[in-house]
N, C-alpha and C positions, 0 to 999 in steps of 0.2 A: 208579073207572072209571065207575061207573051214575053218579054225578052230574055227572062230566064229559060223558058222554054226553048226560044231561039237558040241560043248562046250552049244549051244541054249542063245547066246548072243547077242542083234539086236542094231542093230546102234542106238537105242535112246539109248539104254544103253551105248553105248560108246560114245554118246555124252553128256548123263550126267554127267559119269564120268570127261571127259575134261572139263565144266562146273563149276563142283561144286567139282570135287574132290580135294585133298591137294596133291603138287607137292614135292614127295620125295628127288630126284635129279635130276638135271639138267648134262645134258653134251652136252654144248653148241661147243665142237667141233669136235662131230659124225660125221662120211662121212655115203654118202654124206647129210644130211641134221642135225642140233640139232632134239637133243632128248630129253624126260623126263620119269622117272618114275612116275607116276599120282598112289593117293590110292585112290579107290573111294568104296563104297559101294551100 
């Protein structure tokens, strides 16, 4: 959240991206949870 903040990025933005954005890679076995890399614009 402090670097979103920094940067002037707000949660719709980063829900759009998870939305709509194209999933680069997957790594389905991050600890502790999967992860992805999302591109979004």
């Amino acid at each position: 959240m402090q670097r979103m903040f920094q940067r002037s990025i707000s949660t719709g933005d980063v829900d759009s991206v998870l939305v709509d954005g194209k999933c680069i890679i997957a790594y389905p076995d991050d600890t502790p949870y999967p992860s992805r890399l999302v591109l979004g614009w």
